[in-house]
PADO-857493 format. One line per 3 residues: number of its first residue (from 1); their letters; for each residue x negated, y negated, z of N, C-alpha, C. Coordinates in steps of 0.02 Angstrom, whole numbers. Layout:
BEGIN
NUM) A) X/Y/Z/X/Y/Z/X/Y/Z; ...
//
This chain:
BEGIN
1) XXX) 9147/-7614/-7652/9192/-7602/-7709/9253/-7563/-7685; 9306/-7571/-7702/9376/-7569/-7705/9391/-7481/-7710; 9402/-7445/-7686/9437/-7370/-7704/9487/-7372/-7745
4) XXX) 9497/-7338/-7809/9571/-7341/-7837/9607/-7271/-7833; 9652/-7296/-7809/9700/-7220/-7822/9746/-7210/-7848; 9727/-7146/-7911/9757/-7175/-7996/9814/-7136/-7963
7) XXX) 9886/-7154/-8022/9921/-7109/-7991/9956/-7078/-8066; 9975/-7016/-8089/10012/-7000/-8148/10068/-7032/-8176; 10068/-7058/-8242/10131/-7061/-8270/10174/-7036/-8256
10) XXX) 10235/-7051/-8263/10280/-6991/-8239/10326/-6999/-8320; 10288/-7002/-8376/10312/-7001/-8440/10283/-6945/-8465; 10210/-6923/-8424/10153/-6872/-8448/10172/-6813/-8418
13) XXX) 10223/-6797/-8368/10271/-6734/-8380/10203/-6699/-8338; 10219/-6622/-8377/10157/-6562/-8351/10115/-6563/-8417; 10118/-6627/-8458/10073/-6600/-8507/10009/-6624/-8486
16) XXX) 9930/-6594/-8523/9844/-6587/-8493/9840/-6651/-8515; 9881/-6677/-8554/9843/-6744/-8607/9900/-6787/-8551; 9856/-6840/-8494/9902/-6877/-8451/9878/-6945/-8446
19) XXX) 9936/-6991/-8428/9901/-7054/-8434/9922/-7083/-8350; 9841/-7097/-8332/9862/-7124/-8249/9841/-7238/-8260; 9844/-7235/-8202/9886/-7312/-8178/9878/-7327/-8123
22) XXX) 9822/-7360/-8094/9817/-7408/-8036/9811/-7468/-8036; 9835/-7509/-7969/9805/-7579/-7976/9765/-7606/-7914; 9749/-7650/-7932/9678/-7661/-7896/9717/-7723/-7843
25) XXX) 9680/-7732/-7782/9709/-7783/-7727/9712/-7855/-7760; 9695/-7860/-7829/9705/-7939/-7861/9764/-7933/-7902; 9802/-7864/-7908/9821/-7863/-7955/9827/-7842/-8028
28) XXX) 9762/-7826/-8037/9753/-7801/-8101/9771/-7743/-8115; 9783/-7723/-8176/9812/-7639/-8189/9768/-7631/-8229; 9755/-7564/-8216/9687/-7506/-8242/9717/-7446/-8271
31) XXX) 9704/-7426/-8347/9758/-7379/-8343/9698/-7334/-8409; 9708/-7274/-8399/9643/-7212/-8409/9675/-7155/-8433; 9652/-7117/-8479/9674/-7052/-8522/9635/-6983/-8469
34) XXX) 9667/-6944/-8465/9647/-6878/-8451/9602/-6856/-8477; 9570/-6848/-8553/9542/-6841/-8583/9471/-6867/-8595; 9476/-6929/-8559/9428/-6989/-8568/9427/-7025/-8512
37) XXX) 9413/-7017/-8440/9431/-7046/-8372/9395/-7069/-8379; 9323/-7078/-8406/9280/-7141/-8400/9298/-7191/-8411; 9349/-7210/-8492/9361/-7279/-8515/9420/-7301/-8478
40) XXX) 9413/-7342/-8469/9473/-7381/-8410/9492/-7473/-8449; 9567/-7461/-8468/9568/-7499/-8493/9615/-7531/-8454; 9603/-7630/-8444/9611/-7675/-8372/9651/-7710/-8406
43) XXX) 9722/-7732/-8381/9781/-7775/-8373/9804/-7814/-8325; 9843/-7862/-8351/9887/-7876/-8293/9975/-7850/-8323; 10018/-7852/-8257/10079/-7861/-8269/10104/-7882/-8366
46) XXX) 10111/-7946/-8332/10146/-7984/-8381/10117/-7951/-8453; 10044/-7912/-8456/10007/-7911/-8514/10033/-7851/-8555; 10034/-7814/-8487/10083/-7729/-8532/10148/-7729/-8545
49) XXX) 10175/-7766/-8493/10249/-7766/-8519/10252/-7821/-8578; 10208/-7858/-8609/10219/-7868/-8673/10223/-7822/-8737; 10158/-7787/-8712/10120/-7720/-8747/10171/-7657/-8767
52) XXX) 10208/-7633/-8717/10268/-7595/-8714/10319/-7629/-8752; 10340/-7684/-8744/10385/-7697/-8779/10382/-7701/-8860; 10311/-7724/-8880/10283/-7726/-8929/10290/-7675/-8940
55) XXX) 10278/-7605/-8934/10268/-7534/-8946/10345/-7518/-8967; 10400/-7532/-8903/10478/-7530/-8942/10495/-7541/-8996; 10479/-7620/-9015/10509/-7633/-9074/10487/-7616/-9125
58) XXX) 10414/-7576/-9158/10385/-7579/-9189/10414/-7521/-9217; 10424/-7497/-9283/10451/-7455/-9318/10391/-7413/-9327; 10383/-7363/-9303/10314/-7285/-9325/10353/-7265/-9400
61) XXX) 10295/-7251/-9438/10300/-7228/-9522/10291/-7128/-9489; 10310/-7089/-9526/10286/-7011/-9490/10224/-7011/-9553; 10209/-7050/-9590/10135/-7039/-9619/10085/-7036/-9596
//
């Protein structure tokens, strides 16, 4: 099995609550909360940068 070596956001600053990001030799992206390093949630490319963009356009309510 594969070693990953996560590496920090660099959006997550010095704050405790951080979000890391590796990818695996196929390619895949693995990306895990500080908070919660067990759950590891698996992408590709093309899949987050939909995801992100989705997140742009989307108007947040402050409710």
């Amino acid at each position: 099995m594969q070693t990953l070596h996560w590496q920090k956001s660099s959006y997550s600053g010095d704050s405790s609550n951080c979000v890391y990001v590796t990818a695996s030799v196929t390619g895949t992206l693995h990306l895990r909360e500080s908070d919660q390093p067990d759950v590891i949630l698996t992408t590709t490319a093309p899949g987050l940068h939909t995801f992100i963009c989705a997140l742009k356009e989307r108007k947040w309510d402050d409710a």
